[in-house]
C-alpha positions in Angstrom: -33.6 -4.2 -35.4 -31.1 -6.0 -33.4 -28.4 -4.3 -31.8 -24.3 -5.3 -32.3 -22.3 -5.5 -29.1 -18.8 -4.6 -29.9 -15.8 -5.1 -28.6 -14.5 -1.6 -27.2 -12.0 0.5 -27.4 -11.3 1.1 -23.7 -8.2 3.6 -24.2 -6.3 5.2 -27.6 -3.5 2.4 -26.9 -6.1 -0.7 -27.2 -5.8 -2.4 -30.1 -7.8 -5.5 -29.5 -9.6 -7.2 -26.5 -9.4 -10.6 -25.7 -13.0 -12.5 -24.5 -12.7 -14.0 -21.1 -16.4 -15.1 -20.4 -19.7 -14.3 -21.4 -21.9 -14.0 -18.3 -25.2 -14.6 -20.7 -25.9 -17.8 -22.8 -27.6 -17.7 -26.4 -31.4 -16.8 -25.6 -31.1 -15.3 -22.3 -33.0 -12.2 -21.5 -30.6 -9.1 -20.9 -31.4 -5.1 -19.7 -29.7 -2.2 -21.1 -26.5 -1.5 -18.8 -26.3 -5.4 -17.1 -23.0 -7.2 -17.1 -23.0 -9.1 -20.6 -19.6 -10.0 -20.8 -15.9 -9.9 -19.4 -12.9 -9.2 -21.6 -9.1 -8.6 -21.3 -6.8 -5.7 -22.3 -2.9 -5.5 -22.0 -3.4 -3.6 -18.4 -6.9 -4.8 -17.4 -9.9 -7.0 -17.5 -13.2 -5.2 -17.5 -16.7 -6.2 -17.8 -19.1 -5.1 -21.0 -22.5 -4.1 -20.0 -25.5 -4.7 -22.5 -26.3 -2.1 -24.7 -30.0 -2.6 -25.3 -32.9 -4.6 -23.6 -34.1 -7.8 -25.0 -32.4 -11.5 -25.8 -28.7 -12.2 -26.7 -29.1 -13.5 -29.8 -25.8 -14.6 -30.9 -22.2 -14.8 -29.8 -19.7 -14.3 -32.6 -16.6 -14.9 -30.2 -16.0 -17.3 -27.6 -13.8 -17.2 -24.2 -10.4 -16.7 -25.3 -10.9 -15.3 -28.7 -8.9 -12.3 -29.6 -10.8 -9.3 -31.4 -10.4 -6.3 -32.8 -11.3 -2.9 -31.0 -15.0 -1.9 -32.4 -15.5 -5.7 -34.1 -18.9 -7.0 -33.2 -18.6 -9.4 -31.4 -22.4 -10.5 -30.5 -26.4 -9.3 -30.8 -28.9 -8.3 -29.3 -32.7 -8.0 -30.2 -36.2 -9.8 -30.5 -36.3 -13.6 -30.1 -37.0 -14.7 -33.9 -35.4 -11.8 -34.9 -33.5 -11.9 -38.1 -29.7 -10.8 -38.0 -27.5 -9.5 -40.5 -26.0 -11.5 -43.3 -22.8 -11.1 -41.5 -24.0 -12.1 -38.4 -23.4 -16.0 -39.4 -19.9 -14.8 -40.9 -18.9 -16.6 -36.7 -15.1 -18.3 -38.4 -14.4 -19.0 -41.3 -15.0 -22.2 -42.6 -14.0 -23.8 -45.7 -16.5 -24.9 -48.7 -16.2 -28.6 -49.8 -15.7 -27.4 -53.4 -12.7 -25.4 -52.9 -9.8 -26.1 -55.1 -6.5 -27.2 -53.7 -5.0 -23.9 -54.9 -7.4 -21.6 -53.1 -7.2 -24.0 -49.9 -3.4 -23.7 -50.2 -3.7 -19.7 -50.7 -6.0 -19.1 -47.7 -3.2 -21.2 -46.0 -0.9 -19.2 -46.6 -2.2 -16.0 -45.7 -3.5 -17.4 -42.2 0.4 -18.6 -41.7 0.8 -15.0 -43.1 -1.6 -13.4 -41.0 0.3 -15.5 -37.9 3.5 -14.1 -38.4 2.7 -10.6 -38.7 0.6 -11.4 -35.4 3.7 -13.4 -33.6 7.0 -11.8 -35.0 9.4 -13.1 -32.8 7.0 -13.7 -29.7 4.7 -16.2 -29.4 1.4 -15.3 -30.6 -1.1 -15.8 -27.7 -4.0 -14.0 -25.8 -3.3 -12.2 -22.3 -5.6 -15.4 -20.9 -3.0 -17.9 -22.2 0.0 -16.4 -21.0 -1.1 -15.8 -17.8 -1.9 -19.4 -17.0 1.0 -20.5 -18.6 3.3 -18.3 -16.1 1.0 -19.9 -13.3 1.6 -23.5 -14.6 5.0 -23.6 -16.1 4.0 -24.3 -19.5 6.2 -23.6 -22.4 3.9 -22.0 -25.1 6.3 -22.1 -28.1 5.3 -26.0 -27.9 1.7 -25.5 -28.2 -0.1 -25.4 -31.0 -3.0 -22.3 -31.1 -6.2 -22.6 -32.4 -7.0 -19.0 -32.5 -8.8 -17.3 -35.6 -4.8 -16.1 -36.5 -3.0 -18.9 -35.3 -2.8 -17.4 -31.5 -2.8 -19.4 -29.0 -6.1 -19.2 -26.5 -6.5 -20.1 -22.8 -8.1 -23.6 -23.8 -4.9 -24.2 -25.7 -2.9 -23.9 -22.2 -5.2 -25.6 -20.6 -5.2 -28.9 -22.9 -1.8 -28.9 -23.0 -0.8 -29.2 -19.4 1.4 -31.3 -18.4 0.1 -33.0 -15.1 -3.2 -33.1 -15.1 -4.4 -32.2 -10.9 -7.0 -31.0 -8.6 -6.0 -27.6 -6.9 -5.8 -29.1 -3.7 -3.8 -31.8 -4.6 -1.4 -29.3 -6.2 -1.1 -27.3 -3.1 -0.6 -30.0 -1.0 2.2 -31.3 -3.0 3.8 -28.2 -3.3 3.9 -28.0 0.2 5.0 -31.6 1.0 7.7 -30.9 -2.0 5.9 -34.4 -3.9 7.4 -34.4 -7.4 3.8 -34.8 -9.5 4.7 -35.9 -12.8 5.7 -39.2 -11.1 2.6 -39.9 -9.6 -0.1 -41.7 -11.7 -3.7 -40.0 -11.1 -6.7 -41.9 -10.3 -9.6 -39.5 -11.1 -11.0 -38.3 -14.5 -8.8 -38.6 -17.0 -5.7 -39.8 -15.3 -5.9 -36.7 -12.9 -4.4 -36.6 -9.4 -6.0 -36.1 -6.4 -4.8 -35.7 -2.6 -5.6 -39.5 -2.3 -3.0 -39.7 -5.0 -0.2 -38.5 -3.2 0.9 -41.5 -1.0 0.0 -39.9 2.1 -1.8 -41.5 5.0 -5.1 -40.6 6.3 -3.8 -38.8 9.2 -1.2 -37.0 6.8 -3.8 -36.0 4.7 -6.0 -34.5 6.8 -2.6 -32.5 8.6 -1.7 -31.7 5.2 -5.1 -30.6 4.1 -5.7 -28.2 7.5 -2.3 -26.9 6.5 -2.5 -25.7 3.1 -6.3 -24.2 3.9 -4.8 -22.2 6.7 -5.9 -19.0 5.6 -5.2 -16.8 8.5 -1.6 -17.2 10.9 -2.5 -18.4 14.5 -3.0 -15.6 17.0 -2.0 -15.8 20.4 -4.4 -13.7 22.0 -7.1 -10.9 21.2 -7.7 -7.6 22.9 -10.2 -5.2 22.8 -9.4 -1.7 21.2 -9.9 0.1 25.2 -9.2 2.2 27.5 -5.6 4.4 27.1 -5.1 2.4 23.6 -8.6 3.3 22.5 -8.0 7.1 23.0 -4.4 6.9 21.6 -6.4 5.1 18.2 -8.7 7.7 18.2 -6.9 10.5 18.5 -4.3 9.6 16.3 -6.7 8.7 13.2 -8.4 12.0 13.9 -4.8 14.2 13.6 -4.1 11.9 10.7 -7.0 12.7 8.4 -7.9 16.2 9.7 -4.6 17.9 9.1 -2.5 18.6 6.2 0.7 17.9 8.1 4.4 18.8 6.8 7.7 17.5 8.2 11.0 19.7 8.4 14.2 18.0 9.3 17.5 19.9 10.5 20.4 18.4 12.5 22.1 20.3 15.1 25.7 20.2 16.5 25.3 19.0 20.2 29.2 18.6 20.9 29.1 22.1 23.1 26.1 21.0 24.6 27.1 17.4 25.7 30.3 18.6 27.3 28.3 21.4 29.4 25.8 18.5 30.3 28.1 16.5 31.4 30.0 19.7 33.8 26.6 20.8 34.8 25.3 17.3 36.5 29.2 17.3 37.9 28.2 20.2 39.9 24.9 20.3 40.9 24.7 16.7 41.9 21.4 16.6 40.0 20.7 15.3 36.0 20.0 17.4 33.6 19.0 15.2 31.0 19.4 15.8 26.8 16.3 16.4 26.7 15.7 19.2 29.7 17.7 20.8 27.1 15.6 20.6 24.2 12.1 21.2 26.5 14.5 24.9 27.4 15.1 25.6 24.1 11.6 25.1 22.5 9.9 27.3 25.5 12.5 29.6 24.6 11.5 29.6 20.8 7.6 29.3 20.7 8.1 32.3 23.2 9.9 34.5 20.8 7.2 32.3 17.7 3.7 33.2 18.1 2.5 32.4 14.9 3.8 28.2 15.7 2.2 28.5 19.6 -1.6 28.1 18.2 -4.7 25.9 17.4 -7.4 25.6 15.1 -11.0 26.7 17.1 -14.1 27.1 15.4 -12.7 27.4 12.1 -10.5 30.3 13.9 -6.6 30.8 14.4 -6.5 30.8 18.2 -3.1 32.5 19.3 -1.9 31.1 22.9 -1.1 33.3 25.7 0.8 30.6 28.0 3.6 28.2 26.6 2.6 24.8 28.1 4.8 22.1 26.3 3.8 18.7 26.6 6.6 15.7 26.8 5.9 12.1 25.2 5.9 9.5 27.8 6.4 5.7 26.8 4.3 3.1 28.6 4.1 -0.3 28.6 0.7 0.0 27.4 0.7 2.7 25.2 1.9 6.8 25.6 0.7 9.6 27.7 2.0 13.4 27.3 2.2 15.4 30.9 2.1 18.7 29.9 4.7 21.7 31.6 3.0 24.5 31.7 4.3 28.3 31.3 7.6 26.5 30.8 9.2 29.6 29.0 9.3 30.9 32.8 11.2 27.7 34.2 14.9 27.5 34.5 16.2 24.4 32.9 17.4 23.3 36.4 13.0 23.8 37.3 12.3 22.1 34.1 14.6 18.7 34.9 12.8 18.6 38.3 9.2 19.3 36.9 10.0 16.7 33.8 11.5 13.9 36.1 8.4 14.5 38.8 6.1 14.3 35.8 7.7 11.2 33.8 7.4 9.4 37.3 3.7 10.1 38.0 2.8 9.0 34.2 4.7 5.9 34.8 2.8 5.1 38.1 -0.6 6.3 36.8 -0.6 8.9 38.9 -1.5 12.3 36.8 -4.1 14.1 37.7 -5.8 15.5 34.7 -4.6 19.2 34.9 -1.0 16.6 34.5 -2.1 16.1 30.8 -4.2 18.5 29.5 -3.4 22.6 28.2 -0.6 21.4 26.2 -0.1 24.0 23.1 3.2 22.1 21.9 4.3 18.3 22.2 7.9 17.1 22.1 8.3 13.4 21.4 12.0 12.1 22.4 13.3 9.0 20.2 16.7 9.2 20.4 17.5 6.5 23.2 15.5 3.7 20.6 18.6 5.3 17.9 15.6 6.6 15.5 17.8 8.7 13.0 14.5 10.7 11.6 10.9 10.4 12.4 7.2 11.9 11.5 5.7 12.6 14.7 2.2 12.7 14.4 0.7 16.3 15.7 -1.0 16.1 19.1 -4.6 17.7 18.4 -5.3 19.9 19.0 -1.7 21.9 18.9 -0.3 23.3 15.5 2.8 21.4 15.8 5.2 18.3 16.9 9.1 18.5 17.1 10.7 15.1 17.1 13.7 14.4 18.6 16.2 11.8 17.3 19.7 10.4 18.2 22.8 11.8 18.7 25.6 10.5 15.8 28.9 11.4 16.1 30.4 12.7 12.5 33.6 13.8 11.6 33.7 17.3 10.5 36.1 20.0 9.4 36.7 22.9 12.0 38.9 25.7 11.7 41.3 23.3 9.0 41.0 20.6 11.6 38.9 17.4 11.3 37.2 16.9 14.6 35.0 14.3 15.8 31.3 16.3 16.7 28.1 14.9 18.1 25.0 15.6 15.7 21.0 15.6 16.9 18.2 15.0 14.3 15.3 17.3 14.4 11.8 16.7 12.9 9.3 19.1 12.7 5.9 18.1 12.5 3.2 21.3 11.7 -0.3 21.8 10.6 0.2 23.3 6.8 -3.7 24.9 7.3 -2.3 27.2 10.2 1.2 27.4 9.6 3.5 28.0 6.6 6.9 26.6 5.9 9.1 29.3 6.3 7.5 30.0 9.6 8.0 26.5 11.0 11.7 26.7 9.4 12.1 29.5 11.2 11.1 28.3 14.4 13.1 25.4 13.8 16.2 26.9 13.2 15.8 29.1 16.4 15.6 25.9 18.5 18.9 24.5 16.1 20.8 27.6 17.4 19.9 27.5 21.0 21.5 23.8 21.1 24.5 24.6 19.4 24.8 27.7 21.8 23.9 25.8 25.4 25.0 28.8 27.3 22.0 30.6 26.2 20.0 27.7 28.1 20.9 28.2 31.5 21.2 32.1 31.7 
């Protein structure tokens, strides 16, 4: 017995499906579960896989019909099998011997059935509309042939206006050539690039131009050396951890001015972020549970506080690494950052330079990055990110004053560390800076 293909009902909102192609022609042998057909929703197009083995028998519905959800739309079966009486029920066609009245009444409700269809939108299938919107085509002028009146895809496409071959269209949109005034010489009055009035050598210009998939490159490098590693490692942190970013701002204004008197007197810079370096040593010191790694699918607590410092290259980024930092004085730390910044830049680090680190600190704020998510240096727990200093007008003590404010972003492994420890441990660091005194005892 031959089987019905029917049109489905892909979701509880679908109320119809509109037939884009059938992949199989009338007598072609088909398995159970191969592509038969390809139709249209409101939010999709989706192809209809055979429900049975043997021949497609018939097609009730071409490309560009619109049917109802669970209407068959097709069979399949034997060869010489014999269908079902409604099975040749394909349109509906109208006897010779029917009376002007009941001509006139199935007129009327096809009009009928049009309206309720249309409203106050023109009625036509997801196919049509979409080429219209790609050609400019106005549908309310065009006349629909579908089973309700609707208009279908082949509609559009008879009723477009200037008849051209895709390349010729391209090209002229690019050249800005006005196509309705040109006359076509191929099939049917259609245009083609030879159409266009260009010469030979335009042609081909304008031909290499619109086919121009891909923008010219310059030059191309291999992914090696320090870029390769920075790749590698940064694709690993990015899909191995869970990662969370806090962001806090600080009040700097205390901390500038004591900057500023410090370097006065010593004769030596102390930079911003010799600062920050003290006060996270200072922190992951007093913060166990943020100064440790993943190992072996075991929570590894570090005994030493080495803090690693971002360093910007021309040709990528390194991280020297200050180790037991928490026992440096922030006058030790400027001298063992600037000594370390200087090596990176000269490619001198040893390895024991760059490796050990248990936290990173990446330094944005000369580029005036307001906020950032670092990315956390594996295989440490955590990244704080520093940003640029803003001045803001605030109220102090009834007064408004103008104060210098410092982004902070926290970057931390959510596997090993939870959010109220890292907003601890970010706040600690927030109050050292706001309290620079605390840095150079």
């Amino acid at each position: 017995m031959a089987v019905e293909i029917i049109m489905p009902k892909a979701g509880m909102a679908m109320e119809e499906g509109t037939v884009i192609e059938w992949l199989k022609k009338v007598g072609d042998k088909v398995e159970a579960g191969e592509p038969l057909l390809i139709i249209e929703t409101d939010k999709t197009t989706m192809e209809i896989e055979s429900p049975a083995s043997g021949y497609l028998l018939k097609i009730l519905y071409d490309s560009g019909d619109v049917v109802p959800v669970v209407q068959t739309i097709g069979y399949i079966g034997d060869m010489g099998e014999e269908l079902p009486d409604k099975a040749v029920e394909d349109k509906e066609i109208p006897a010779d011997n029917e009376s002007a009245e009941e001509k006139t009444a199935k007129s009327e409700s096809k009009d009928t059935k049009k309206l309720s269809i249309a409203g106050n939108r023109v009625a036509a299938t997801p196919a049509a509309r979409r080429i219209a919107t790609e050609k400019g085509i106005d549908l309310s002028k065009i006349t629909g042939t579908g089973r309700f009146g609707e208009i279908k895809a082949a509609d559009v496409e008879k009723a477009e206006a200037v008849k051209a071959t895709p390349l010729a269209r391209r090209i002229a949109e690019d050249q800005n050539i006005d196509l309705s005034r040109i006359q076509g010489s191929g099939f049917n009055g259609k245009i083609r690039k030879e159409d266009l009035g260009l010469t030979v050598h335009q042609q081909e210009k304008a031909v290499a131009d619109v086919l121009k998939t891909e923008p010219a490159v310059a030059e191309r490098k291999p992914l090696k050396g320090m870029r390769k590693v920075i790749a590698d490692r940064m694709l690993k942190s990015h899909t191995e951890i869970p990662p969370v970013t806090l962001n806090v701002k600080a009040d700097v204004t205390e901390l500038v001015a004591l900057r500023e008197k410090l370097n006065a007197a010593l004769g030596f810079k102390v930079s911003i972020n010799d600062f920050i370096l003290r006060a996270t040593a200072l922190s992951l010191k007093e913060s166990p549970n943020i100064n440790v790694s993943l190992e072996d699918n075991e929570l590894v607590f570090k005994s030493e506080v080495n803090v690693g410092m971002a360093v910007a290259l021309d040709d990528g980024l390194i991280v020297p690494v200050l180790r037991n930092i928490d026992k440096m004085s922030l006058v030790q730390i400027a001298e063992k950052s600037k000594e370390l910044a200087g090596k990176a830049r000269e490619g001198k680090l040893l390895p024991d330079d760059y490796t050990g680190g248990t936290f990173t600190v990446s330094n944005l704020g000369m580029f005036d990055i307001t906020a950032f998510t670092p990315i956390i240096n594996l295989p440490e727990a955590a990244i704080l990110g520093v940003c640029t200093i803003e001045n803001e007008l605030k109220m102090i003590d009834g007064k408004i004053e103008n104060r210098s404010i410092m982004g902070l972003s926290l970057t931390f492994d959510h596997r090993l560390i939870d959010g109220a420890q890292a907003a601890v441990f970010l706040k600690k660091i927030k109050l050292l800076l706001q309290n620079p005194l605390k840095l150079i005892v």
